[in-house]
C-alpha positions as CSV (number, residue, x, y, z in Angstrom):
1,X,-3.4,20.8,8.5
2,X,-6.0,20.3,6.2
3,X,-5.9,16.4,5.2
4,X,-8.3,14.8,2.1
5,X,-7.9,10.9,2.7
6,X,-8.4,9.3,-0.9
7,X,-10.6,6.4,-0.8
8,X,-12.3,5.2,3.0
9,X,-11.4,1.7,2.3
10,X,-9.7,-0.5,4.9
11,X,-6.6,1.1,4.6
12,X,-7.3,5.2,4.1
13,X,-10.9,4.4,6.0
14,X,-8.8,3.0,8.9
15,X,-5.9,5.3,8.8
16,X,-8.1,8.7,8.3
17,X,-10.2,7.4,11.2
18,X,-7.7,7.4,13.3
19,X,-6.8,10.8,12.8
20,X,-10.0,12.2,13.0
21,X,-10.1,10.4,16.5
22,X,-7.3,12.3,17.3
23,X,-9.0,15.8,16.5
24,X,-7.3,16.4,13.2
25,X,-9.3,17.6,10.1
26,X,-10.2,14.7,8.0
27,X,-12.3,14.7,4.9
28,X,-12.6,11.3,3.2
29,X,-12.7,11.3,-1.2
30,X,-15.7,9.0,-2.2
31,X,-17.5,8.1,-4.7
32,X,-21.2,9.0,-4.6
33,X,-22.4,6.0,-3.7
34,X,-19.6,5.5,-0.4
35,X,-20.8,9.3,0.3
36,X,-24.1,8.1,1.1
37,X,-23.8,5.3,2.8
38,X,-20.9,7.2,5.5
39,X,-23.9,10.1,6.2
40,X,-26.6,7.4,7.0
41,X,-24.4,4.6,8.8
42,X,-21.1,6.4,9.6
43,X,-17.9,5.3,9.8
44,X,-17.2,2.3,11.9
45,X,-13.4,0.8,12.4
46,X,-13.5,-2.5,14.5
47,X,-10.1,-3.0,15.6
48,X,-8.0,-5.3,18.5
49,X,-6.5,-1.6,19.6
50,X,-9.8,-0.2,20.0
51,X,-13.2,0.1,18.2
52,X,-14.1,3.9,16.9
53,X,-16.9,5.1,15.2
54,X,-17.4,8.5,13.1
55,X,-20.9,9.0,13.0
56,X,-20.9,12.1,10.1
57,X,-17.7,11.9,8.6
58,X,-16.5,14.4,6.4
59,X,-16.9,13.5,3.1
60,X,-16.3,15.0,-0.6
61,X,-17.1,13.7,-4.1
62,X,-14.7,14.1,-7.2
63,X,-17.1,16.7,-8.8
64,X,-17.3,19.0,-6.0
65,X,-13.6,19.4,-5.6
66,X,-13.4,21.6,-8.5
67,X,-12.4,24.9,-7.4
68,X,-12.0,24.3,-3.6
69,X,-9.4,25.2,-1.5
70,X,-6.1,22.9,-1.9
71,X,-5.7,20.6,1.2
72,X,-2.0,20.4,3.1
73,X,-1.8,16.8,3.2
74,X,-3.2,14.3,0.4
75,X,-2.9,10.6,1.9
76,X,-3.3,8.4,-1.0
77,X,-4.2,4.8,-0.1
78,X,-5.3,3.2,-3.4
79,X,-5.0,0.0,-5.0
80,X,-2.3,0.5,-7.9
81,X,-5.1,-0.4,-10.4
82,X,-6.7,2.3,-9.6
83,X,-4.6,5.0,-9.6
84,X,-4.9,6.9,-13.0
85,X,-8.4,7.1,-11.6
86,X,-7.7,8.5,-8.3
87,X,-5.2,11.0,-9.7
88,X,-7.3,12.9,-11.7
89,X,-10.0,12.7,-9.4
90,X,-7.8,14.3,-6.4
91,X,-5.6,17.1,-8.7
92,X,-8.3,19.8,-8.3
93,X,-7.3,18.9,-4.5
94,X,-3.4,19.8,-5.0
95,X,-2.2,23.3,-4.7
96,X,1.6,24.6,-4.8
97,X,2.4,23.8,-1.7
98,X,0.3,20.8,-1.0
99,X,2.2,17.3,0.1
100,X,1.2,14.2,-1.6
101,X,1.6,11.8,0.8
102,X,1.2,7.7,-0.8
103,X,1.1,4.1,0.8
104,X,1.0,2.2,-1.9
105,X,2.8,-0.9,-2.5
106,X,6.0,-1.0,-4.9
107,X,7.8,2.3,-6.7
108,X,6.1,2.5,-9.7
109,X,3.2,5.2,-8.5
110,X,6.3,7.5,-8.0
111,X,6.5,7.8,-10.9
112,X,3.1,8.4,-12.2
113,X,2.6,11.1,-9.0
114,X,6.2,13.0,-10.1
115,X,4.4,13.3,-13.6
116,X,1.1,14.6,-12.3
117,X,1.7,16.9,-9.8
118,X,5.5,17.2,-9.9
119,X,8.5,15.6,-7.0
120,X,8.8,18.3,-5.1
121,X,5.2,17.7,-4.1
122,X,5.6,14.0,-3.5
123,X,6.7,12.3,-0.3
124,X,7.6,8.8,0.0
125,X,5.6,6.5,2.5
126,X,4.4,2.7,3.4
127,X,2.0,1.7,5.6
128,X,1.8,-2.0,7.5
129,X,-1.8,-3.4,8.4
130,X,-3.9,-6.6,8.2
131,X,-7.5,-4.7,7.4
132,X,-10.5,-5.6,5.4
133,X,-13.8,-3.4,4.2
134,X,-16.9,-5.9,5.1
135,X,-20.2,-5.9,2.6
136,X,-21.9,-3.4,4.8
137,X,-19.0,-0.9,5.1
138,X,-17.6,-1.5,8.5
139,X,-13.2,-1.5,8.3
140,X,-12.0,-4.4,10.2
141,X,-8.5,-4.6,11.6
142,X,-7.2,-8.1,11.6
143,X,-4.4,-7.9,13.8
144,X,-2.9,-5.1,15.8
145,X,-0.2,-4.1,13.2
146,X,-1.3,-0.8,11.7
147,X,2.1,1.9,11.1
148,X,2.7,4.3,9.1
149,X,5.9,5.5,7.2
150,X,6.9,8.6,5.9
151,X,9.8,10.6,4.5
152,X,11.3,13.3,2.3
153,X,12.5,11.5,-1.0
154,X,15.7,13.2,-0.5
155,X,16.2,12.3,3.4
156,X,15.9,16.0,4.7
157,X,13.9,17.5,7.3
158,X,11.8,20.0,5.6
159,X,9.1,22.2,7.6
160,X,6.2,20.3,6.0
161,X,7.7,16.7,7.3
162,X,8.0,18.7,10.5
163,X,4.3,20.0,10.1
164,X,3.6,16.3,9.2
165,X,4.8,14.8,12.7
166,X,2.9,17.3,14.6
167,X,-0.5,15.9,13.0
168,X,0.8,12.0,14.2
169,X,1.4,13.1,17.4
170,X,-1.1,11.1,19.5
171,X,-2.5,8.9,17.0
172,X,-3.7,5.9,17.8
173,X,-1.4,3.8,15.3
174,X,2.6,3.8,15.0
175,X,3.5,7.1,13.2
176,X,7.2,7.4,12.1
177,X,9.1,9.5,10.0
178,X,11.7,8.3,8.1
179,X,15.2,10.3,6.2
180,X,15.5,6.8,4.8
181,X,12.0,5.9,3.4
182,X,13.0,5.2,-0.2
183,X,15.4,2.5,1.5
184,X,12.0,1.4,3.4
185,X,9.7,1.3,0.4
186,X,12.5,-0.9,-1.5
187,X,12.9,-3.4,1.5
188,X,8.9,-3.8,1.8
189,X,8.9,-4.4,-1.9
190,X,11.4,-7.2,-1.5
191,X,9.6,-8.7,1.3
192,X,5.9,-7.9,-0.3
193,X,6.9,-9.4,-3.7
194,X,8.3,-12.6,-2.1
195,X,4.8,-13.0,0.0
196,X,3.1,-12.4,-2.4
197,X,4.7,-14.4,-5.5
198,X,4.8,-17.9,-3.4
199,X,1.6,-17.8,-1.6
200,X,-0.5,-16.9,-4.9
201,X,1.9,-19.4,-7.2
202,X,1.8,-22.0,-5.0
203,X,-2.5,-21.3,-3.5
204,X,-1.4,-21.4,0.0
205,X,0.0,-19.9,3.6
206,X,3.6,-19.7,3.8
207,X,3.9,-22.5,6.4
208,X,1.6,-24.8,3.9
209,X,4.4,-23.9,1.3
210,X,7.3,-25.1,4.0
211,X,5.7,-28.3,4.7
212,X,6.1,-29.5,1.3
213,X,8.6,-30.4,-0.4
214,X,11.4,-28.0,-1.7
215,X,8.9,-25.4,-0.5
216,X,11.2,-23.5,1.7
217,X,13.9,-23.9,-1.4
218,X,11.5,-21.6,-3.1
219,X,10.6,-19.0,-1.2
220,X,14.0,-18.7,-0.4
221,X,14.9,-17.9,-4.3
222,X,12.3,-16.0,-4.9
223,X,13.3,-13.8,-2.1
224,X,16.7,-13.8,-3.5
225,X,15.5,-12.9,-6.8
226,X,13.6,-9.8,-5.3
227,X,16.8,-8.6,-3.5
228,X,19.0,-8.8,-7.0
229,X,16.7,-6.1,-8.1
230,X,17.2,-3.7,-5.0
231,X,20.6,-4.5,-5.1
232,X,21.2,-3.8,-8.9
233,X,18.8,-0.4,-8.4
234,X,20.5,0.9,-5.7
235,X,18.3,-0.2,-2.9
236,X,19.7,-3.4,-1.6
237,X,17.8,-4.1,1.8
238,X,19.9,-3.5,5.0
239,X,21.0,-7.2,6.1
240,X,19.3,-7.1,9.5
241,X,16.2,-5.9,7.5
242,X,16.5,-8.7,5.1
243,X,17.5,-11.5,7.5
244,X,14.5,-10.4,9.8
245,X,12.0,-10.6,6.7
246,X,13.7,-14.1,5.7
247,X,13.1,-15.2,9.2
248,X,9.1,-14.3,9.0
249,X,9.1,-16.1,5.6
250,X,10.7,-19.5,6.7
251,X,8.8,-19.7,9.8
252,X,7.5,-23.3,9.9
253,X,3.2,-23.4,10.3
254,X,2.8,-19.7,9.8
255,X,-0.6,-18.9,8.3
256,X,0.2,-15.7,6.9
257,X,-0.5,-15.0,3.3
258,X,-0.8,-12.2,0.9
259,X,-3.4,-9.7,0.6
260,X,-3.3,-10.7,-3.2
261,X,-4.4,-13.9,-2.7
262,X,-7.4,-13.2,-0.8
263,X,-8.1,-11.4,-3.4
264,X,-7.8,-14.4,-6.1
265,X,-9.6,-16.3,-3.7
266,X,-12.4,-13.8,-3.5
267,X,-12.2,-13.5,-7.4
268,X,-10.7,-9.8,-6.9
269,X,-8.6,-7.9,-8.9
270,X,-5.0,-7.8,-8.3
271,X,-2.1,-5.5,-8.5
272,X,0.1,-8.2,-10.3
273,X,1.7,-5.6,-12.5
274,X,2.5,-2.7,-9.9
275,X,3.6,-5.3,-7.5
276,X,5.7,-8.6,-9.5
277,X,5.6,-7.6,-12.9
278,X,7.5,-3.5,-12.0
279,X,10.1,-5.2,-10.2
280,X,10.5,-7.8,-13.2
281,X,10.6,-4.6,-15.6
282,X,13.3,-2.7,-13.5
283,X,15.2,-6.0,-13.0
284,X,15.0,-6.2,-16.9
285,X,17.1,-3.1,-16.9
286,X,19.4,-2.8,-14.6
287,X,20.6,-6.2,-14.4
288,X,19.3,-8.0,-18.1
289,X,21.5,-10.5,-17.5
290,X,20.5,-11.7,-14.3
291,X,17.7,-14.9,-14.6
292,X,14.4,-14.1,-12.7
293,X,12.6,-17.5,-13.3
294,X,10.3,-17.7,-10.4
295,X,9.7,-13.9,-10.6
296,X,8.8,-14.9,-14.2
297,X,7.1,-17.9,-13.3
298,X,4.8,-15.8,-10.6
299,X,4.0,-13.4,-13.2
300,X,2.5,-15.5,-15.3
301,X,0.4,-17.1,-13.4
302,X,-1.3,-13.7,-11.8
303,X,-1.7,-12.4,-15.5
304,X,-3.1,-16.1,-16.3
305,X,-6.4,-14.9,-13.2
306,X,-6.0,-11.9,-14.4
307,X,-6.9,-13.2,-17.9
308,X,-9.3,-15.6,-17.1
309,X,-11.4,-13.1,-15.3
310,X,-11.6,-10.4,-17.7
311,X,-12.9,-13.2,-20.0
312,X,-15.7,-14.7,-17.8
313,X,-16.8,-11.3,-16.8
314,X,-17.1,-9.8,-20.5
């Protein structure tokens, strides 16, 4: 299979890396400037599994996609922000019977794919990995979680899912597919939204937050909160799935936070709206009745940075 990896960030750089380590046929979508720098300096992944370096990766720019031959596999690894951008930068990429494959956080980039390039060429998939991009390029893997999830929409086991786990097959990163990914993507959501709403509400790890007062009160609802909204759309997180995510949040001294607020803390932008303020919408309408308030309360407070940066910067 021919694969186009969109973006060569920490998460697409990482996970295209990988596969080009494992003999596949990779070519990374960059901008000019990331072209560039990956044919002087390569592409280098530092990682507790095992360094690898690609020292002329295969690259492709936006402009010169126009009129080449469709890819089989389009892994789109985005931020949400981001991703009106990438789409019309990678549709000269997708043919009839090429499979969009995305990792992004949160359901509503379903959406926007079905509308550009139709379902039946969009898979469902999630990734897990604790990665950074440094200033001079090099992808840095923080810990050695880094999987990979991905399904037919509908559960089945088409040819292309089949072709799909023949190109995993000796990767160097936990490859699985899944007849339940939609299931998947909703129970990451849950746990993703939680993570993220009381570590960047509350400016600190989630064992910080359990060490002070009614801290562990809070996450707790907000967790709650998050499942309503599966629940209510049809996607209520399997309890062993749910309890085992609770257990990870409640876990006294942990220093883990969300990717989101690194990125307040690095004066970032932030995918408040794809990843709070969607599951706020859909609560909105399939359960109006049902109170969200530290949902709500998160929500504001990312659009508040979010704000607040747009002015400084103009």
């Amino acid at each position: 299979m021919r694969v186009l990896v969109v973006g060569a960030g920490a998460t697409g750089g990482y996970f295209g890396a990988r596969l080009v380590e494992a003999g596949r046929d990779v070519t990374f979508l960059v901008r000019k400037a990331r072209a560039e720098k990956l044919a002087a300096e390569g592409l280098q992944v530092r990682s507790p599994v095992g360094d690898y370096k690609i020292d002329a990766p295969q690259t492709v720019t936006a402009d010169a996609l126009a009129g080449a031959r469709p890819f089989d596999l389009v892994l789109l690894s985005c931020k949400a922000y981001d991703l009106d951008t990438a789409l019309a930068d990678v549709a000269p990429a997708v043919g009839p019977q090429t499979a969009v494959l995305p990792i992004l956080n949160g359901m509503n980039h379903l959406d926007a794919l079905d509308r550009k390039f139709g379902g039946e060429r969009v898979l469902g998939g999630s990734c897990a990995i604790v990665g950074t991009m440094t200033k001079t390029g090099e992808i840095r893997q923080m810990t050695d979680l880094h999987s990979l999830t991905y399904g037919e929409r509908d559960g089945s086991r088409s040819e292309r899912l089949q072709a799909i786990e023949a190109l995993m097959e000796g990767v160097r990163f936990q490859a699985r597919s899944s007849d339940k990914v939609v299931l998947e993507m909703w129970e990451k959501w849950v746990f993703l939204a939680t993570l993220a709403g009381s570590t960047t509400l509350m400016r600190a790890a989630i064992g910080d937050i359990l060490a002070a007062p009614g801290g562990k009160a809070l996450i707790e609802c907000l967790h709650d909160e998050c499942r309503a909204v599966a629940v209510a759309s049809g996607y209520g997180p399997r309890e062993k799935v749910f309890e085992g995510a609770r257990k990870m949040l409640t876990t006294e001294g942990a220093p883990m936070t969300a990717s989101m607020l690194r990125d307040i803390e690095g004066g970032a932008r932030v995918e408040a709206d794809h990843i709070i303020g969607d599951l706020i919408a859909r609560g909105a309408k399939v359960a109006p009745d049902s109170p969200r308030p530290l949902l709500q309360l998160a929500y504001t407070g990312l659009r508040s940075y979010q704000n607040r940066r747009e002015r400084e910067a103009a």
